[in-house]
Structures are given as C-alpha cells and as structure tokens.
N, C-alpha and C positions, 0 to 999 in steps of 0.2 A: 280512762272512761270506757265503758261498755255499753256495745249496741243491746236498746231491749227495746228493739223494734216486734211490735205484734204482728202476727198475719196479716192482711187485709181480707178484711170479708163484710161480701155484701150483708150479711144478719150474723151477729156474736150468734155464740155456743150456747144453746140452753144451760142452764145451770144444773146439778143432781141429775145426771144421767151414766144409765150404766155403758160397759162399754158398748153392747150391743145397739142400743139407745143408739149411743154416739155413732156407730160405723153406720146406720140405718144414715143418718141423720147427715154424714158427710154424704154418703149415697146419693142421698138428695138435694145436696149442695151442687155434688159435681153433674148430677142431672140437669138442674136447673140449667147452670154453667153450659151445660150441654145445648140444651135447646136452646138459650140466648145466641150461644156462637150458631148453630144453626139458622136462628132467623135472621141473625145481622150478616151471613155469608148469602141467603136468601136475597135478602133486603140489597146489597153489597149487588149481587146477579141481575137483580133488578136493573139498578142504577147503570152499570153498565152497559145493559143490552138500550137503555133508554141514550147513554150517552153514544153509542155507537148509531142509532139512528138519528141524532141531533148532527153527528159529524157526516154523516151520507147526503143528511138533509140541506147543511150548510157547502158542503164540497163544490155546488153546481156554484152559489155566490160566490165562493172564494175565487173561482176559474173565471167565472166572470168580472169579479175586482179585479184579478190579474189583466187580463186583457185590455179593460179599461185604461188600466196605469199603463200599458202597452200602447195604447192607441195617443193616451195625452202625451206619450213622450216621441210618437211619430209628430204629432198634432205642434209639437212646443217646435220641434227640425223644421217642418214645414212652415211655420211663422218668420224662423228666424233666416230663412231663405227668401220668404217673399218681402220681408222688409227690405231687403237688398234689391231684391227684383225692383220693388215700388221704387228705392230710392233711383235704380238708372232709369225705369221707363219715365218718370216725374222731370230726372235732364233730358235725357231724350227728345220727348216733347217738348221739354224751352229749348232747348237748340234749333227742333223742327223750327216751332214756331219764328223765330228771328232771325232762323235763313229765309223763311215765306215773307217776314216783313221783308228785307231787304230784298229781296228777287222781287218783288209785286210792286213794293212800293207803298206805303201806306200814309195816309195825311196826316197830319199832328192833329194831335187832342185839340177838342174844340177848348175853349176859356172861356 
C-alpha cells in the first residue's frame, strides 16, 4: 500500500496555471504563511507579557497564603499545648479547692 497523502494547504492550487502563475501564487502562500506566524508570535508576546503581570500581581497573595498556612500550623502547636495547660490548671484548681474545704471546714449541703 502506498502513501498519497496531499499537501496540506490552507486554499488548493488554482487549476490552468502557468508556472509563473504558480511560483507568484506559492509566493503568496508562503506570504500569507508569513504574516499569520508573525501575528500569532505577536499575539503569543502578548499573552505572555500579560501572564507575567498576572504572576507579579498574584506573587504578593501567594506570600501571603504561605504565611497564613505558617501561622495556622503555629496556631494548631499552640492549641495542642494549651489543652494540656487547661487540663492541669482545671486539677489544679480541684485539688486547691478540697484542700480549702478541708482546712476551712465547710457545712454539708443543705436537703
């Protein structure tokens, strides 16, 4: 089996043309050609300088997200310290307290 794969082109070949015809006429194909890739490497210049100010613009949020996630994970230490703290100062305090009752003295619940 054999390949008869055609060219690709954006517009066929005029039909009945002489060569000159033709060379003119690829001329202006690859012209064409020409300034499409020019506006799309334009276009392409664009995008870029626009995504390089999208990334400058977002940089200061990202430094800020960071620190945030920085601060919740002091913030999570801190918590899991003071639960500890709360649990001795919470005996602590009943201990105080039911040495104070016994050193004082205290009356029995009314009924």
């Amino acid at each position: 089996m054999t390949d008869t794969k055609q060219p690709v082109s954006l517009r066929p070949r005029p039909p009945n043309m002489t060569d000159e015809q033709w060379r003119a006429w690829v001329e202006g194909e690859l012209q064409d050609g020409a300034n499409m890739f020019n506006q799309l490497s334009a276009e392409i210049q664009t995008n870029t300088e626009v995504t390089n100010q999208v990334k400058a613009d977002t940089s200061a949020l990202v430094e800020f997200s960071q620190s945030v996630e920085g601060a919740i994970k002091v913030l999570k230490w801190v918590g899991s310290v003071a639960k500890y703290v709360g649990y001795i100062a919470t005996a602590t305090l009943a201990l105080w307290a039911i040495i104070t009752a016994f050193v004082n003295g205290t009356p029995p619940p009314a009924k």
